[in-house]
N, CA, C and O atoms as CSV, one atom per row, in Angstrom:
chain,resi,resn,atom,element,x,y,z
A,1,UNK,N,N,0.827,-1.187,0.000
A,1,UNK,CA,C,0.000,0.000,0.000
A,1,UNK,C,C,0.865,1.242,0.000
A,1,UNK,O,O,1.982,1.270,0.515
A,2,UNK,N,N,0.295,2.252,-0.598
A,2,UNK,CA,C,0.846,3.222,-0.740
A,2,UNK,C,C,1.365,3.793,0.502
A,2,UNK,O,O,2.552,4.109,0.582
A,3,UNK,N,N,0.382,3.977,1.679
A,3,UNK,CA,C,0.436,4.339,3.062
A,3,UNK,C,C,1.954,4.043,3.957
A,3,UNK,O,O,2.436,4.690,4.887
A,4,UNK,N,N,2.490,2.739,3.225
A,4,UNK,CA,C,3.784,2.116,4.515
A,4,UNK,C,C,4.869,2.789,3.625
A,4,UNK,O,O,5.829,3.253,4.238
A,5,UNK,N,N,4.859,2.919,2.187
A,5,UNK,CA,C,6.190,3.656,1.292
A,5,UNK,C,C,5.765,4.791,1.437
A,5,UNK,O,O,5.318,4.735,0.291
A,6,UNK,N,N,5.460,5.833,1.778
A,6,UNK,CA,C,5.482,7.302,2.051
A,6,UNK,C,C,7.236,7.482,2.616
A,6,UNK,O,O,7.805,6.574,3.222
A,7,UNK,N,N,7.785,8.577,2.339
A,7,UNK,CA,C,8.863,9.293,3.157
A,7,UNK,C,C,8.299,9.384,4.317
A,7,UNK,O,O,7.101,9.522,4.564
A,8,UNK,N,N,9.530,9.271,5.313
A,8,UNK,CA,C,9.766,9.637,6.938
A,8,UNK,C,C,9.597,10.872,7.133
A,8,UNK,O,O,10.410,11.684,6.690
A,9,UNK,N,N,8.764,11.160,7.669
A,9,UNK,CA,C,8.055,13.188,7.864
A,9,UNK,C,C,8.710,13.151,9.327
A,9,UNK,O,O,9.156,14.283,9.512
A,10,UNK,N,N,8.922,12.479,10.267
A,10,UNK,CA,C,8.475,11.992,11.576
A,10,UNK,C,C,10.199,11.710,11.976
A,10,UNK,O,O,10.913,11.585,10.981
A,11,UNK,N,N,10.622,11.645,12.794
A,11,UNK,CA,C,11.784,11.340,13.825
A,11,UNK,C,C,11.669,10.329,14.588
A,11,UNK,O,O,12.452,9.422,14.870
A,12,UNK,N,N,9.942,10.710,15.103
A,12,UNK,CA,C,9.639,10.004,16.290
A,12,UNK,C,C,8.964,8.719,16.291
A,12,UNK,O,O,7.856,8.866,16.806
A,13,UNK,N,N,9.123,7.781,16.008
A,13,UNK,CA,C,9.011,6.323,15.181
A,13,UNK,C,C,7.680,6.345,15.751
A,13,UNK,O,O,7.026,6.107,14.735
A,14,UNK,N,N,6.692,6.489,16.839
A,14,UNK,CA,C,5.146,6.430,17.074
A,14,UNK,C,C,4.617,7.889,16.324
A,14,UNK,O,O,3.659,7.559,15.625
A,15,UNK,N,N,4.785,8.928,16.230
A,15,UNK,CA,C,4.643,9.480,15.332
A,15,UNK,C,C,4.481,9.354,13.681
A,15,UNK,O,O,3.448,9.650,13.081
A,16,UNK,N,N,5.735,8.844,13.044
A,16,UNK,CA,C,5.829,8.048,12.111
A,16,UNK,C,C,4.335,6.891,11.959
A,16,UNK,O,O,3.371,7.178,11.250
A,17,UNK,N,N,4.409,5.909,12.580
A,17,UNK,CA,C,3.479,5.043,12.857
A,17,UNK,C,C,2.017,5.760,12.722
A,17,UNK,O,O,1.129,5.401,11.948
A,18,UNK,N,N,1.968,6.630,13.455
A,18,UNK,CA,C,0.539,7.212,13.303
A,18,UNK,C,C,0.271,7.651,12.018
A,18,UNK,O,O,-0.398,7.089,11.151
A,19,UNK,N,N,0.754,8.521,11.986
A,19,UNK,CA,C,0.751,8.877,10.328
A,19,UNK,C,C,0.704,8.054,8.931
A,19,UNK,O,O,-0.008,8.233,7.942
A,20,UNK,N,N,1.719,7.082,9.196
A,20,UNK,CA,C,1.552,5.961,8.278
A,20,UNK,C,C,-0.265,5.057,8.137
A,20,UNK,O,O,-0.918,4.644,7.179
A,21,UNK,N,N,-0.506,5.090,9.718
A,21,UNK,CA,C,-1.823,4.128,9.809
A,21,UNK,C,C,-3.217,5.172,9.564
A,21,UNK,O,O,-4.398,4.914,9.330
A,22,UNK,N,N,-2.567,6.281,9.715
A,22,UNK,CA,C,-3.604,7.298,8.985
A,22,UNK,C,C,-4.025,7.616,7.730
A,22,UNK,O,O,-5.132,8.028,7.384
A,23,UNK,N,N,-2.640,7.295,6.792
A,23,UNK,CA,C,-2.326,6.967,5.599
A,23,UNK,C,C,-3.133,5.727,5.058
A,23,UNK,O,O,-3.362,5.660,3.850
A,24,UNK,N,N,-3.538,4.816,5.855
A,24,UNK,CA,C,-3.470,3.382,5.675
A,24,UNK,C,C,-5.087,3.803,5.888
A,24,UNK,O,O,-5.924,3.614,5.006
A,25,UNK,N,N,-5.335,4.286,6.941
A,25,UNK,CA,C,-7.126,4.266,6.472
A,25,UNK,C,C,-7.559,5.027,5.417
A,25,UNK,O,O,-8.377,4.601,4.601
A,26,UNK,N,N,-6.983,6.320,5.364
A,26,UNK,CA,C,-7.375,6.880,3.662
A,26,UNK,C,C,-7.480,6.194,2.726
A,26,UNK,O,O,-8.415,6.392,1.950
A,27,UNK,N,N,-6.467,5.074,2.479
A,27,UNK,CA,C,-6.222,3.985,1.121
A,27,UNK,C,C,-7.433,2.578,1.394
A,27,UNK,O,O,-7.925,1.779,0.598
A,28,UNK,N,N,-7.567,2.723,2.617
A,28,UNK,CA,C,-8.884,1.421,2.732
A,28,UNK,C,C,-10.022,2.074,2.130
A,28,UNK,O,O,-10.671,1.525,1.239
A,29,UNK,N,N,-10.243,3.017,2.498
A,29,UNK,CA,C,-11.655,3.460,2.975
A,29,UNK,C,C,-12.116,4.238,1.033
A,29,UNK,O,O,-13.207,4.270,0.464
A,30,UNK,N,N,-10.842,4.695,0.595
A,30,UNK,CA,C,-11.052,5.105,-1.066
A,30,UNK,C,C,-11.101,3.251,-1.818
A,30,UNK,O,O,-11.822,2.831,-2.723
A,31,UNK,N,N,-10.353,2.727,-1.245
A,31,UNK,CA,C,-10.828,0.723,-2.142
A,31,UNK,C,C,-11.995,0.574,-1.755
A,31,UNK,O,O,-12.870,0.328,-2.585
A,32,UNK,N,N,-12.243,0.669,-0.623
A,32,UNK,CA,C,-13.888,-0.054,0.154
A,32,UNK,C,C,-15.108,0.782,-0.931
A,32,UNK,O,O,-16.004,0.144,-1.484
A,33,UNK,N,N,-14.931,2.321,-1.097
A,33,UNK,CA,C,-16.047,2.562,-2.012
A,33,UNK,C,C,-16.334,2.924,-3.199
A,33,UNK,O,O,-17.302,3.567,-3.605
A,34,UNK,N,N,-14.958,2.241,-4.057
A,34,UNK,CA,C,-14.653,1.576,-5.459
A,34,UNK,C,C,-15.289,0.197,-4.848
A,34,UNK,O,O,-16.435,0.008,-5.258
A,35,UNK,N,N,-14.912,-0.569,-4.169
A,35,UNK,CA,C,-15.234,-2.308,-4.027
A,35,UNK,C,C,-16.468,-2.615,-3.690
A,35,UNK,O,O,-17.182,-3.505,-4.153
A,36,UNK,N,N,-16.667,-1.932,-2.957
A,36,UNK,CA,C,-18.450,-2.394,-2.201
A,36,UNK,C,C,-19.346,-1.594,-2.674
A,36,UNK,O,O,-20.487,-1.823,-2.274
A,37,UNK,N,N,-19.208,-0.691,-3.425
A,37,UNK,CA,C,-20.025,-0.030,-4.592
A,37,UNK,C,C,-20.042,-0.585,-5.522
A,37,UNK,O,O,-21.191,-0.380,-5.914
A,38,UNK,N,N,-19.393,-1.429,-6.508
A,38,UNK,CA,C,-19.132,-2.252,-7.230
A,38,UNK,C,C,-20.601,-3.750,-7.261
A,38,UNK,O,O,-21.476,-4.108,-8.050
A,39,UNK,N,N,-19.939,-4.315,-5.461
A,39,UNK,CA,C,-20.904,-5.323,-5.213
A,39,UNK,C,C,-21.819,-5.218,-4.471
A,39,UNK,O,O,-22.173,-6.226,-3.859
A,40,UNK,N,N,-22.552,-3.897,-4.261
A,40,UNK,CA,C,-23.687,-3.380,-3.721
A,40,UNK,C,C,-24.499,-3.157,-5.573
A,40,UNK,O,O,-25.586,-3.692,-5.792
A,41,UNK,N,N,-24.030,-2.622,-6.305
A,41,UNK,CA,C,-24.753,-2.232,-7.777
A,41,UNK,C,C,-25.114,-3.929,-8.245
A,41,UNK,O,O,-26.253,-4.287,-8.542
A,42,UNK,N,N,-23.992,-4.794,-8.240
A,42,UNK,CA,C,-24.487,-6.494,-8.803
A,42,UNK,C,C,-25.456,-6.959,-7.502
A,42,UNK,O,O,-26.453,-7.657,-7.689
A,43,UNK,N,N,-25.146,-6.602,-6.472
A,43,UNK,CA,C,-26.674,-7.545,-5.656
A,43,UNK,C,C,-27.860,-6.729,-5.854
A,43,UNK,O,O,-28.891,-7.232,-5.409
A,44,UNK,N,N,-27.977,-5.493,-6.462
A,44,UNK,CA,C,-29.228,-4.962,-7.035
A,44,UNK,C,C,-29.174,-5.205,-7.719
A,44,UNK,O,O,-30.321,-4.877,-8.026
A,45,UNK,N,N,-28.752,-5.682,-8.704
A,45,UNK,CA,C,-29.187,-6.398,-10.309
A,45,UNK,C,C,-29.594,-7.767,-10.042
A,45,UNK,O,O,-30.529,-8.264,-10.668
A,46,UNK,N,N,-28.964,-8.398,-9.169
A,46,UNK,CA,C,-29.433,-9.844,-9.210
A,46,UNK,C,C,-30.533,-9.921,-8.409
A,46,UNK,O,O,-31.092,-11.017,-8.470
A,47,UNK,N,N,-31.171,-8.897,-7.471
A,47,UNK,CA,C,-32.491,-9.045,-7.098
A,47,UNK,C,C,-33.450,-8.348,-7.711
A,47,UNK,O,O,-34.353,-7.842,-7.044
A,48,UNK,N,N,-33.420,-8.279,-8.448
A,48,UNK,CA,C,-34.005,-7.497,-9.488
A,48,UNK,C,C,-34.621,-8.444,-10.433
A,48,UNK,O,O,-35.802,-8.619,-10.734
A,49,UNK,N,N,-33.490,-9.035,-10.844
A,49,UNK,CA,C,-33.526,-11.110,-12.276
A,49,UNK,C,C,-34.206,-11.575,-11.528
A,49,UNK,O,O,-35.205,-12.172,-11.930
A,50,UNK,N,N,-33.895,-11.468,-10.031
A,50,UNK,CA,C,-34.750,-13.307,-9.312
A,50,UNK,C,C,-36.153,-12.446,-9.066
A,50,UNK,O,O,-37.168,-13.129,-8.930
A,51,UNK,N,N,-36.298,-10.923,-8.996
A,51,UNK,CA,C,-37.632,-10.610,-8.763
A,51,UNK,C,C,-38.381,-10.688,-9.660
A,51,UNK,O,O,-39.544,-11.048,-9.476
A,52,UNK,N,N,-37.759,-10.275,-11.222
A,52,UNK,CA,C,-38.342,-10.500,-12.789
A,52,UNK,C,C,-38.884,-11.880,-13.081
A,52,UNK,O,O,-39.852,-12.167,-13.786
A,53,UNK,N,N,-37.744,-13.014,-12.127
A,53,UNK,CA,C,-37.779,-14.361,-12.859
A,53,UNK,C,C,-38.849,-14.639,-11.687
A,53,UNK,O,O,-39.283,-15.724,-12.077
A,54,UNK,N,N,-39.327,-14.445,-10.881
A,54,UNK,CA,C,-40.327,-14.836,-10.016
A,54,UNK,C,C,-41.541,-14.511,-10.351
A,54,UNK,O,O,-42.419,-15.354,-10.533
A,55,UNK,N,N,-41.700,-13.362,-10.459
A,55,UNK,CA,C,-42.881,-13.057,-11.127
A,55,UNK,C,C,-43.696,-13.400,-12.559
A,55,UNK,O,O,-44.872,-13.607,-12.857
A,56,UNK,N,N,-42.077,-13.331,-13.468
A,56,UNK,CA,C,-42.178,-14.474,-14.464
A,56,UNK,C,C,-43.088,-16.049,-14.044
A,56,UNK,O,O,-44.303,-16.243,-14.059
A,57,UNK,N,N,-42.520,-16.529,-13.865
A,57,UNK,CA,C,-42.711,-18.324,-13.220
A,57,UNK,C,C,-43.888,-18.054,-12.949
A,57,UNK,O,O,-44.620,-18.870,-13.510
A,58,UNK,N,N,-44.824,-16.824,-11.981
A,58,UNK,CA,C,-45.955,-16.719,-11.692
A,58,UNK,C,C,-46.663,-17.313,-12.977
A,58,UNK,O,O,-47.207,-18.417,-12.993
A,59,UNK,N,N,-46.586,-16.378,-14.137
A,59,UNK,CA,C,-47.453,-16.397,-15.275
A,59,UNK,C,C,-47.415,-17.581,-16.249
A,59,UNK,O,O,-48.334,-18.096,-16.887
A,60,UNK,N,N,-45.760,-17.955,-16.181
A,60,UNK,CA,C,-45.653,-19.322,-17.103
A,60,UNK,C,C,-44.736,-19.941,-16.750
A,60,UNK,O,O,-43.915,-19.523,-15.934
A,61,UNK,N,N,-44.690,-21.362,-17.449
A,61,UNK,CA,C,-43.148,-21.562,-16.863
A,61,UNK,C,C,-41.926,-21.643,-17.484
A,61,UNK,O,O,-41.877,-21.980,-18.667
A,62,UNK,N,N,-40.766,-21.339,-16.759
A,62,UNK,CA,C,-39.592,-21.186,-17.167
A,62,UNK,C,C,-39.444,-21.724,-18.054
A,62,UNK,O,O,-40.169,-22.648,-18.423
A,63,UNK,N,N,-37.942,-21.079,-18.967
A,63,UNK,CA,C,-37.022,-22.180,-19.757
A,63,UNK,C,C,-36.028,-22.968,-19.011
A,63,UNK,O,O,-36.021,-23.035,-17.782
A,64,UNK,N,N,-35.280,-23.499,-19.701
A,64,UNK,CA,C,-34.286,-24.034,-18.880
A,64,UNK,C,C,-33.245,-22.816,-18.865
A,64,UNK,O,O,-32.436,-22.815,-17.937
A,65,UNK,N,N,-33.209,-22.172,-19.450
A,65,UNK,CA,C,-31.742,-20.990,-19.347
A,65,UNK,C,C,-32.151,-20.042,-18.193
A,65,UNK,O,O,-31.250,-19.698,-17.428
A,66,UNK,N,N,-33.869,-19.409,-17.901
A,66,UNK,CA,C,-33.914,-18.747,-17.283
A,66,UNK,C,C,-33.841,-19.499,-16.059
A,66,UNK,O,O,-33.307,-18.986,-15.076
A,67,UNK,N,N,-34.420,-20.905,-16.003
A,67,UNK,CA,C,-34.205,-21.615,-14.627
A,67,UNK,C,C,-32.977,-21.705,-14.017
A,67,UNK,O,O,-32.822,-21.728,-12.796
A,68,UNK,N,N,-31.989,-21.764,-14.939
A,68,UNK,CA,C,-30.441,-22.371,-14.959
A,68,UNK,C,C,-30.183,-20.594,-14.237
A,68,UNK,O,O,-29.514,-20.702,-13.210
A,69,UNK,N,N,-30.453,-19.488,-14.460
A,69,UNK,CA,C,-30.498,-18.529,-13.974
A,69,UNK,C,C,-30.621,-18.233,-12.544
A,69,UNK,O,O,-30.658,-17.065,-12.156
């Protein structure tokens, strides 16, 4: 992670440390809402198919591709 290769700003090695792990939550927390935005948008799409394909099945019945679905 970018956060642990930063330059030494710091002298004071818990200083250092802090800063680094401060570093280190900025870089989680910008992946987490690229990543879980990502798989928050596909579990609304896929409840969405099984709500389409349910309501579907109500009226007729499946194929095998949409079942296989």
């Amino acid at each position: 992670m970018r956060a642990w290769r930063r330059p030494d700003n710091h002298m004071d090695p818990l200083l250092r440390l802090d800063d680094m792990l401060r570093g280190m939550v900025k870089e989680l927390k910008r992946w987490s809402s690229t990543r879980i935005g990502e798989i928050r948008s596909q579990l609304l799409m896929a409840r969405e198919l099984v709500l389409h394909l349910d309501t579907t099945q109500e009226q007729r019945q499946l194929s095998l591709e949409e079942s296989e679905l």
